[in-house]
Rosetta silent file (secondary structure, phi, psi, omega in degrees, C-alpha in Angstrom):
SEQUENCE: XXXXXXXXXXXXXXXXXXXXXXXXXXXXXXXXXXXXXXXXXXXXXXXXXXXXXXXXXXXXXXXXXXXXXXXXXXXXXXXXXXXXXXXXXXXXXXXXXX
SCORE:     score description
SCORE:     0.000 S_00000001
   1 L     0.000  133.153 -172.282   97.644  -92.156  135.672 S_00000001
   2 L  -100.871  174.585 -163.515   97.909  -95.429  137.859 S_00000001
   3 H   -64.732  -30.593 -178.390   98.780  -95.371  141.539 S_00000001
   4 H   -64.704  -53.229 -170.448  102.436  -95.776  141.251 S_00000001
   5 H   -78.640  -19.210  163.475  102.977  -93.088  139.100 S_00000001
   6 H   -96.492   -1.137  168.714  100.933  -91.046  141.476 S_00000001
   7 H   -77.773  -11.598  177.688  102.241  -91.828  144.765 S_00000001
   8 H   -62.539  -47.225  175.305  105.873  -91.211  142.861 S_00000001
   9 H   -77.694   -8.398  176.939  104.445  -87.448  142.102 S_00000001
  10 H   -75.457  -39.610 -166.534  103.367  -87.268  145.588 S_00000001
  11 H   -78.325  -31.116 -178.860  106.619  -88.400  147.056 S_00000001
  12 H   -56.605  -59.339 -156.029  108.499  -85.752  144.186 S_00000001
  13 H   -75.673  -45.035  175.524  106.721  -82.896  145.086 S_00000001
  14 H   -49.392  -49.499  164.943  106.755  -83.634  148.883 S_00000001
  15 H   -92.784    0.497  153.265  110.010  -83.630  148.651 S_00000001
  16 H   -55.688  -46.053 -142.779  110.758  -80.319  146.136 S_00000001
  17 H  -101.452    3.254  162.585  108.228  -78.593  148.734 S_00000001
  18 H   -69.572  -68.347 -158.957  110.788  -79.901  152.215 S_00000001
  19 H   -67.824  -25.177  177.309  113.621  -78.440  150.687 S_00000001
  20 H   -61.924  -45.769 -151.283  111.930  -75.299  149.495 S_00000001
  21 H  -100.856  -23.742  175.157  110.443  -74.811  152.933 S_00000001
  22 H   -73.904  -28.274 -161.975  113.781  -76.120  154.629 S_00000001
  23 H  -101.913  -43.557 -169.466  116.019  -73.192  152.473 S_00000001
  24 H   -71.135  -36.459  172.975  113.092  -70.409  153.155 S_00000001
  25 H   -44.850  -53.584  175.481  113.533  -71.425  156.876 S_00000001
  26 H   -55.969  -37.099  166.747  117.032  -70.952  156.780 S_00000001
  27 H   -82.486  -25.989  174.468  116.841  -67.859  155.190 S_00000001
  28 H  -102.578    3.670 -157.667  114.296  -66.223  156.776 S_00000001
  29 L   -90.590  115.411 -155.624  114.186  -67.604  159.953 S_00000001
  30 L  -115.848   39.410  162.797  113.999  -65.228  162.433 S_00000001
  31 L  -102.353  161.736  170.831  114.464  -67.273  165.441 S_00000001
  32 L   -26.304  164.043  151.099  117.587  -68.728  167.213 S_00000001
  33 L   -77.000  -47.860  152.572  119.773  -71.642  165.553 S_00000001
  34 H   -27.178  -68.592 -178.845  118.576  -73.658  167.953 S_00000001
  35 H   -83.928    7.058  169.712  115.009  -73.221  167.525 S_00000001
  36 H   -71.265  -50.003 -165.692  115.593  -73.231  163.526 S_00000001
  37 H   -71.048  -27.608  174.464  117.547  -76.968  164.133 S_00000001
  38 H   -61.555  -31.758  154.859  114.537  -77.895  166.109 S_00000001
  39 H   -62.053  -35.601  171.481  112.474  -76.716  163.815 S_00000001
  40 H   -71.500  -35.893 -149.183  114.150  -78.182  160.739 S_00000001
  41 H   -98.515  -32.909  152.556  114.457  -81.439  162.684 S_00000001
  42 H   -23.697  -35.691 -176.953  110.542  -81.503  163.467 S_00000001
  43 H  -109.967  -20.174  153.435  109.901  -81.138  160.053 S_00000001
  44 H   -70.119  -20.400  173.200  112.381  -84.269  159.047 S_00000001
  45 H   -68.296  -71.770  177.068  110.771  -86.404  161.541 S_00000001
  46 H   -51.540    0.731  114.007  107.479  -85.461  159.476 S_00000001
  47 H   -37.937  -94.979 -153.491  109.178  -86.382  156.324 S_00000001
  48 L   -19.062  -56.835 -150.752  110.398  -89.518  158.033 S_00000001
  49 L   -87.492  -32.508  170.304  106.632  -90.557  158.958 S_00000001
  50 H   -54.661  -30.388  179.860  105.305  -89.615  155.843 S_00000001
  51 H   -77.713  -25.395 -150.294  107.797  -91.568  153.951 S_00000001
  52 H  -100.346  -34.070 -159.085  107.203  -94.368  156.516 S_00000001
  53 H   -91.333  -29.468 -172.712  103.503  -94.222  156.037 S_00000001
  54 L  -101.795   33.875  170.635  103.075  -94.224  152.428 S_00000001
  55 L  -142.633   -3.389  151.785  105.536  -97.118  152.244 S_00000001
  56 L   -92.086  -33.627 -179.737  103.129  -99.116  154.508 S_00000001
  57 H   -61.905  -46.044  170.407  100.184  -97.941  152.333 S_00000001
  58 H   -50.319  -59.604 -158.151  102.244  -99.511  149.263 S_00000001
  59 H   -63.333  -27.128  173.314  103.366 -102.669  150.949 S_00000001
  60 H   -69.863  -58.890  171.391   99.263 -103.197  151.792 S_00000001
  61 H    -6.817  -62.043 -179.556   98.814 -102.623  148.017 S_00000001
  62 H   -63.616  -59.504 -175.286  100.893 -105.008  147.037 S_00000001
  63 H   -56.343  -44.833  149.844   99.582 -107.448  149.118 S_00000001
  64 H   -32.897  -42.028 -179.955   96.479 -106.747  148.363 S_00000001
  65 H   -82.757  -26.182  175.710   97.382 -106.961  144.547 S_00000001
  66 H   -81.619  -56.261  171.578   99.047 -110.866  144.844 S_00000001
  67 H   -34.893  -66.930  173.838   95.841 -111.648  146.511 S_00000001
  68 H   -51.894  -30.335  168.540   93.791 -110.932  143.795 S_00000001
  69 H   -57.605  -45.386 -179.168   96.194 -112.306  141.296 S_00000001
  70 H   -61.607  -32.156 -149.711   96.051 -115.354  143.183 S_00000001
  71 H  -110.035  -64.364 -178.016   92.417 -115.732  143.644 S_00000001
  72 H   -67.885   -0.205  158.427   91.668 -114.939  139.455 S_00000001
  73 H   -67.706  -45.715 -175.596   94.333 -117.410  139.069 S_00000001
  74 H   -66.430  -31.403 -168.780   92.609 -120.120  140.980 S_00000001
  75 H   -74.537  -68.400  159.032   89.516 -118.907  139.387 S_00000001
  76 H   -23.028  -69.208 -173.996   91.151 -119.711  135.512 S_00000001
  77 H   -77.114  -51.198  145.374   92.457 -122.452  136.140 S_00000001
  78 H   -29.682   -7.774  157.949   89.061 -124.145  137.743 S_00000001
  79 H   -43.546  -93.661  153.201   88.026 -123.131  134.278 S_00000001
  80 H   -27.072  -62.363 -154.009   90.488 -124.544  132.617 S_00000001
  81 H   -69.053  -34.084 -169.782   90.205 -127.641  134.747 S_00000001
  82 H   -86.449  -30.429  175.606   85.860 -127.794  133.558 S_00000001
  83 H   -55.219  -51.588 -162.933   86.656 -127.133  129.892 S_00000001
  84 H   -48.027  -59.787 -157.333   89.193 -129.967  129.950 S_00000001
  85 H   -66.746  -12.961  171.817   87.153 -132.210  131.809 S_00000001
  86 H   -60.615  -78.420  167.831   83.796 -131.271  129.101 S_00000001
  87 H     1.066  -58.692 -178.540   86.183 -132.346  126.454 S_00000001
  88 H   -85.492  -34.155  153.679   86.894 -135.259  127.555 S_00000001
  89 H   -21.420  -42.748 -174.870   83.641 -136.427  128.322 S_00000001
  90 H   -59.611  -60.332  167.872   83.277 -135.673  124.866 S_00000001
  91 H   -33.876  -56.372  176.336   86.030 -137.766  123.675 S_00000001
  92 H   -56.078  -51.217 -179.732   85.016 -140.236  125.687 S_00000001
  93 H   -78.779  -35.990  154.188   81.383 -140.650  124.856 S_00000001
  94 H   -56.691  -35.677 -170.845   82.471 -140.307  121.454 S_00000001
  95 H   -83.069  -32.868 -164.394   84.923 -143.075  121.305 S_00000001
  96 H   -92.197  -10.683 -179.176   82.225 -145.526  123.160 S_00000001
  97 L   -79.056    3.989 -149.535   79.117 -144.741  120.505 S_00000001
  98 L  -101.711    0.000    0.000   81.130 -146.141  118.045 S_00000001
């Protein structure tokens, strides 16, 4: 499983296991409304930051991943660029023996 699909099941479950714990609150909760919305809202900021954090953890990812693309690009094509230039040398030295 690559990283995508598992920060996707992380982000699924995380949020299956808010509302489950947000509905058990509600039901069982055997404090005030008050300290229930405080509670409930306590536990949406930590959603919030979790959501916030693992969507900075991606965005480094990413960047991280166009760097590297970029860098084995440059690396190919300097390849590229010594193959050609063997070639022609080749050409070249061929066409002058003649």
């Amino acid at each position: 499983m690559n990283e995508k699909d598992e920060s996707n099941e992380r982000f699924k479950y995380f949020i299956i296991g808010g509302l489950i714990a947000a509905s058990a609150a509600l039901l069982f909760a055997p404090k005030s409304g008050r300290e229930t919305r405080g509670y409930l809202a306590d536990k949406a900021k930590e959603g919030k930051d979790f959501i916030y954090k693992e969507a900075q953890e991606a965005g480094v990812k990413i960047i991280d991943g166009r760097e590297k693309i970029r860098l084995e690009a440059m690396e190919i094509l300097k390849r590229a660029k010594d193959i050609s230039q063997k070639e022609k040398d080749t050409i070249l030295d061929a066409l002058r023996s003649r």
